[in-house]
Structures are given as C-alpha cells and as structure tokens.
N, C-alpha and C positions, 0 to 999 in steps of 0.2 A: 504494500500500500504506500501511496503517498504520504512523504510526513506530511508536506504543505497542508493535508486534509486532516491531522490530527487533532490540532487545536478546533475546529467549525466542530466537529465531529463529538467534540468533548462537550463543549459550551452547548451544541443542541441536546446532548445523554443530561447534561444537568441543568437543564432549564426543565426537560420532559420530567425529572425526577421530582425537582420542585412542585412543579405543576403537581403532578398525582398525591404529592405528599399534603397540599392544599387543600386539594380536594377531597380529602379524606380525613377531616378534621371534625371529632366526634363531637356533636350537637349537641348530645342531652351526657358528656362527662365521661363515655365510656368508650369501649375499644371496639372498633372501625375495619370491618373485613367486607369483600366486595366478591360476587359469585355472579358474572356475565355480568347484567344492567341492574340487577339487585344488591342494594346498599345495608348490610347489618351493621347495626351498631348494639351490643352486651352491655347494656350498665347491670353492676352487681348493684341494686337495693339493700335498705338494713335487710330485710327477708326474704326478698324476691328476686328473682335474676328477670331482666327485662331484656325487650329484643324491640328495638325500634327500626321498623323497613323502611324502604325507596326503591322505588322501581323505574327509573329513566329519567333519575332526577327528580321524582314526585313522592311524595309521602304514602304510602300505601296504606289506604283503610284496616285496621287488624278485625271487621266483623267478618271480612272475607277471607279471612285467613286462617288456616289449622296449623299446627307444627307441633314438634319434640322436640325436647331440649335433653341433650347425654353430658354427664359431666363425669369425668373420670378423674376419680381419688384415689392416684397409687395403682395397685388392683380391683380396686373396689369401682364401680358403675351403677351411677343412679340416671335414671331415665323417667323425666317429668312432661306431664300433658304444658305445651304454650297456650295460654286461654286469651284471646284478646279484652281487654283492659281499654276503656279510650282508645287512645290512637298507638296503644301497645302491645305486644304479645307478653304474657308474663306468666312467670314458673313459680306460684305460690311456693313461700316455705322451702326455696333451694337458697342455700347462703353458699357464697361463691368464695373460695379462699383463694389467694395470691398462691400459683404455680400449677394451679388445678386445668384442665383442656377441657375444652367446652364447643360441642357438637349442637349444630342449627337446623333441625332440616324444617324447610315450611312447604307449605302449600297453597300459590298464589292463585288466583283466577288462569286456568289456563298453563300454569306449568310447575313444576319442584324447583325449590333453591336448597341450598344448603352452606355452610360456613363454621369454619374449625377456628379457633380462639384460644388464647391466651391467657389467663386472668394475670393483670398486672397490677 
C-alpha cells in the first residue's frame, strides 16, 4: 500500500470510531449494545434489570414487545420473563451485579433481536 494513503486512511478509521462511539451513548445511564437496526440499552434498577429498545433510531413501544432476559452467575443461570413497563421491558426482582453477562432476546413486531452485555 501506499504510505501517502496512510495518514487519510487513519483520520477517516477515527473519525468512523468516534462517530459510532457517539452514537451509542446510553440515554436512561446504562450499557448500550446494538443487534442490526435494534438499539438495547441494560440499566440495572435497585430491583429490576430494565431493557430500553430503538429500532431505526425510534423508541420502540415495549406493549408490542415479548422477551427473556439470561443472566449468568459463574455457573449458575437465571432466566426471567421481560414484561413491558411504560416504554420498558423489565425483569422484576433480577438484581444485576458488576461482572455478571446478561443475554436479551426480544421479540419485535415482525422479527427477533437479541444482545449479550456486560454488567459494569
């Protein structure tokens, strides 16, 4: 490759990173995964684990919405109904602890999403 095209090359890899990293800046405080044109965002609640959608940039209704929520402690796997809440999907009674991995599957009008997490 050309070097002369290194430097354009670099400056457009980190302008695109920035960008994505902007756009993914979590709304309601919590952690921000993306699966196609569906936007999840995890907030852990004092009690509940909450799951706030977007679907092509728009806030997705949660009364049209079904899902599970998996959260793997160690060995151990708990698997809870997402019941939508106002404009939320929410996992009564799941308390989310820092290093825990937490599985999303929903089911939007017309298709499955799904998204794997972090608790930070």
């Amino acid at each position: 490759m050309n070097k002369a095209f290194g430097p354009m090359f670099e400056n457009a890899f980190s302008a695109a990173t920035a960008w994505a990293q902007a756009e993914e800046t979590p709304r309601h405080g919590g952690v921000v995964q993306r699966s196609g044109d569906t936007r999840f965002e995890l907030v852990t609640a004092s009690d509940d684990a909450e799951i706030y959608l977007e679907d092509d940039g728009a806030a997705v209704s949660a009364a049209n919405v079904s899902g599970k929520l998996t959260v793997m402690r160690g060995i151990a796997r708990l698997e809870a109904r997402l019941e939508p809440v106002g404009g939320r999907l929410v996992a009564k009674g799941v308390r989310l602890a820092r290093g825990e991995k937490v599985i999303a599957v929903v089911a939007l009008p017309g298709k499955t999403a799904s998204a794997r997490f972090l608790v930070k």
